[in-house]
C-alpha positions as CSV (number, residue, x, y, z in Angstrom):
1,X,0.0,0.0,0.0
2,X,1.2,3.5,-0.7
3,X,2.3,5.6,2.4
4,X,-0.9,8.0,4.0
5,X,0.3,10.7,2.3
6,X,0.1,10.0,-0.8
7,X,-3.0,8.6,-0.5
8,X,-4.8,11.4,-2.3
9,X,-1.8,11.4,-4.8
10,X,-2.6,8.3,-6.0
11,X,-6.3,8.7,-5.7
12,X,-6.1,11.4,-8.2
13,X,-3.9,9.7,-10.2
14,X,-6.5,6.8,-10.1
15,X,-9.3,9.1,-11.7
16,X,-7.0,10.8,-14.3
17,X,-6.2,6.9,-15.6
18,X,-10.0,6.2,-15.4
19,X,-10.3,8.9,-17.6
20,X,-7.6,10.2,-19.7
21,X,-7.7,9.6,-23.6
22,X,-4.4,9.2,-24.6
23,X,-0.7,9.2,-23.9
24,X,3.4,9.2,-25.0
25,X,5.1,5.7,-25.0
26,X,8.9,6.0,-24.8
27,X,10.3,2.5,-25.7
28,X,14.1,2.0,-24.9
29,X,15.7,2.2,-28.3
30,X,14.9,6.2,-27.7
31,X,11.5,6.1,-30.2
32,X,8.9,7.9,-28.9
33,X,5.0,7.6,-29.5
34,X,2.4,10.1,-28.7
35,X,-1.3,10.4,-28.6
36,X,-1.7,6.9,-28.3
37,X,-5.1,5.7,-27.1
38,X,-5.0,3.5,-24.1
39,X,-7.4,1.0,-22.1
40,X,-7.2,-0.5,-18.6
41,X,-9.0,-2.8,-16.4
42,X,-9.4,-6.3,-16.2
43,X,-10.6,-8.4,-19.3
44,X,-11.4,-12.0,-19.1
45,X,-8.2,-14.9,-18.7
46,X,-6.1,-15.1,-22.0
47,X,-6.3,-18.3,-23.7
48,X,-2.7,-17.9,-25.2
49,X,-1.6,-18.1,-21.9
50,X,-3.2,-21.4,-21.2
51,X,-2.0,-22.7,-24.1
52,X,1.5,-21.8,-23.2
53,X,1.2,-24.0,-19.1
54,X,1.7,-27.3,-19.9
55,X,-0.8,-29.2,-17.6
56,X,1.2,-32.7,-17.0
57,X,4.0,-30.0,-15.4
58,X,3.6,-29.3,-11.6
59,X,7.3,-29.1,-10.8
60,X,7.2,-26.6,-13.7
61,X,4.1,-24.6,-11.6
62,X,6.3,-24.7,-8.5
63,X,9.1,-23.4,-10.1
64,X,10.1,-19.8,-7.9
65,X,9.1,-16.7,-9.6
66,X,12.9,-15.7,-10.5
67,X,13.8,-18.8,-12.4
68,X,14.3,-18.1,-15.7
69,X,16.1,-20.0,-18.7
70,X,17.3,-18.8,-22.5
71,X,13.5,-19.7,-23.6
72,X,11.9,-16.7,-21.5
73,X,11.0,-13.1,-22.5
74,X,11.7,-10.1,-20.7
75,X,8.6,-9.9,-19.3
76,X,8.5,-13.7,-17.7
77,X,12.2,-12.9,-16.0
78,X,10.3,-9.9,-14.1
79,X,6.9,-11.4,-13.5
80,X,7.6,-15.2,-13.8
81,X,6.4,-17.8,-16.4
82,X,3.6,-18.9,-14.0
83,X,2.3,-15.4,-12.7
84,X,-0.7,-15.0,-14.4
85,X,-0.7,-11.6,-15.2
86,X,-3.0,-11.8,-17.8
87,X,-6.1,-13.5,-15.4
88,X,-8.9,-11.6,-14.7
89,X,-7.0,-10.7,-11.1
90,X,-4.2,-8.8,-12.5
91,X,-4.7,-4.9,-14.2
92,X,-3.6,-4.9,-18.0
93,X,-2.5,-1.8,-19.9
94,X,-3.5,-2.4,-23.8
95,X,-2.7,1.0,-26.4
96,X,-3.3,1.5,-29.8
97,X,-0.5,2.5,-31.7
98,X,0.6,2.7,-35.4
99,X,1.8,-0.7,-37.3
100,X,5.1,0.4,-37.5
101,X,5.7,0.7,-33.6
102,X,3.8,-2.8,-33.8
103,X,7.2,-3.9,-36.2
104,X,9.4,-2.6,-33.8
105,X,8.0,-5.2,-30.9
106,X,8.1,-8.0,-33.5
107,X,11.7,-9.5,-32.4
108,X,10.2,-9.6,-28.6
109,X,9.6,-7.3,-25.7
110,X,10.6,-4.3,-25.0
111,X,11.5,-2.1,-21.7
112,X,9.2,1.3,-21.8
113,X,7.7,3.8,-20.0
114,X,3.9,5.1,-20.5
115,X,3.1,8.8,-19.7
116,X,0.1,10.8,-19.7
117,X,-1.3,14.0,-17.4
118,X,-4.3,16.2,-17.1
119,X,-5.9,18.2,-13.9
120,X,-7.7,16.8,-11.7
121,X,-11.6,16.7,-11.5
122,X,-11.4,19.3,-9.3
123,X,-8.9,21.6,-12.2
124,X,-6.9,22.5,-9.6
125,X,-4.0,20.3,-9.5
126,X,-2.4,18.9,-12.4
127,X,-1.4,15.1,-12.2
128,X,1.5,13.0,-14.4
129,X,1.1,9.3,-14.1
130,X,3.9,7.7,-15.9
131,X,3.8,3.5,-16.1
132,X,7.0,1.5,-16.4
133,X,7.3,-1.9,-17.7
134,X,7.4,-4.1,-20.7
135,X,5.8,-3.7,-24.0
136,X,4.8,-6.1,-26.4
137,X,2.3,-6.9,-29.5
138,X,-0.8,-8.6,-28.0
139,X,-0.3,-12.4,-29.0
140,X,-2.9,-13.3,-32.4
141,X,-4.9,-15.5,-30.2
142,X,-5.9,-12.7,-27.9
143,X,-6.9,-10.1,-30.6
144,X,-10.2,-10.4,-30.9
145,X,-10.9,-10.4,-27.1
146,X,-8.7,-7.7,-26.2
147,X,-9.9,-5.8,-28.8
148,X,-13.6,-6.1,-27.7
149,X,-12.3,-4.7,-24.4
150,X,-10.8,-1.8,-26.0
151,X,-13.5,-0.8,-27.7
152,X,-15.1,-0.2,-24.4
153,X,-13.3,2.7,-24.0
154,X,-12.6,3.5,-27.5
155,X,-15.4,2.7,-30.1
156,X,-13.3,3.4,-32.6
157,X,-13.1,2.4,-36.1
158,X,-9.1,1.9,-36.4
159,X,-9.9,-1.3,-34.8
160,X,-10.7,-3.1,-38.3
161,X,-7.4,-2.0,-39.1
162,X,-5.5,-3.8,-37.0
163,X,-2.3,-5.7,-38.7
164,X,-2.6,-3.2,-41.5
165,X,-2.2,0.0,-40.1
166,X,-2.7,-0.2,-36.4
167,X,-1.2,-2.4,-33.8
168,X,-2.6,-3.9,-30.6
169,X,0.1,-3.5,-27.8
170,X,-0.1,-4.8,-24.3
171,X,2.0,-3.6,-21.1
172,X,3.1,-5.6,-18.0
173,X,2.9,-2.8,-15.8
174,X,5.6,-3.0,-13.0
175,X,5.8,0.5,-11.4
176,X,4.0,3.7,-11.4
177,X,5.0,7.3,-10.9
178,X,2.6,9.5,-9.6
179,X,3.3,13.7,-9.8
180,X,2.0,17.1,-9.1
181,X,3.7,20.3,-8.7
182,X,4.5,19.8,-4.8
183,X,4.1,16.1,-4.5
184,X,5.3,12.7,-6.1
185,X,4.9,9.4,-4.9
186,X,6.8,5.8,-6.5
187,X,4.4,2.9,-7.1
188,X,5.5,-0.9,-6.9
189,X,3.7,-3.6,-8.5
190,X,0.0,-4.5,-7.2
191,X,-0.5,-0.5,-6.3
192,X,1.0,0.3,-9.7
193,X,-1.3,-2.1,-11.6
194,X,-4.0,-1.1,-9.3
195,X,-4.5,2.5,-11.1
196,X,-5.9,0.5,-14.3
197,X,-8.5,-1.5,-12.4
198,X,-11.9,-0.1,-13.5
């Protein structure tokens, strides 16, 4: 849990996420995306990552968190194989970006950082919530689903574009940064993912 002061840091940073419309996502190569449109929340358990737990493994499921081998992305070393980050109990940050940052994520994932700002509902404070993590293109079996959710937030018509000229991305969202003029606050984990739940 964040410290009591910073409670109404984050609370305000909660509300801007519920309702921002867009944002900047700096990968680490140095390219830089803005306006991109952006979703939260929790949608429904991913069946690629069913697919990918082999069911006649327990040793496998009991494995620590940390172990990792040549076969596992950057985002499995930080959140482990067997996490489940993409269940219904875990927040999810999906953005909509052009094909050719889509390209970019082809070769695997990627460290970034997601930024966006706005005042507060009050307009009297002005808030930057910036999301750390690992980027990557949302995996083909997901699409449909995940773009559903999206659409939630966004009814927008790009969606029939995707693989042509937009790009689904997801983010495994491992720390938060929370900032006003006077007052910042650092966000592990479960309180940084907590900002997307809906």
């Amino acid at each position: 849990m964040p410290p009591p002061c910073s409670t109404q840091l984050v609370a305000a940073a909660r509300v801007l996420t519920s309702s921002a419309g867009d944002g900047c996502l700096a990968l680490w190569g140095g390219q830089v995306a803005h306006g991109l449109r952006f979703a939260g929340g929790h949608p429904a358990p991913s069946p690629s990552l069913a697919a990918s737990q082999p069911a006649s493994a327990p040793e496998a499921q009991s494995a620590p968190p940390s172990a990792a081998d040549h076969r596992t992305t950057g985002l499995e070393q930080i959140a482990g194989p067997d996490a489940g980050w993409l269940s219904e109990a875990t927040g999810r940050l999906l953005l909509l970006a052009p094909a050719a940052i889509g390209r970019l994520l082809e070769h695997g994932d990627q460290a970034c950082r997601f930024q966006f700002c706005g005042p507060t509902v009050e307009g009297s404070t002005w808030v930057s919530v910036g999301l750390g993590g690992w980027v990557g293109a949302v995996p083909e079996a997901d699409a449909d689903r995940l773009a559903a959710h999206f659409a939630a937030r966004h009814p927008t018509t790009d969606l029939f574009d995707l693989g042509d000229r937009w790009a689904l991305l997801e983010v495994e969202v491992v720390e938060g940064f929370v900032r006003t003029e006077r007052a910042s606050a650092h966000l592990d984990g479960d309180d940084a993912r907590a900002l997307l739940a809906r």
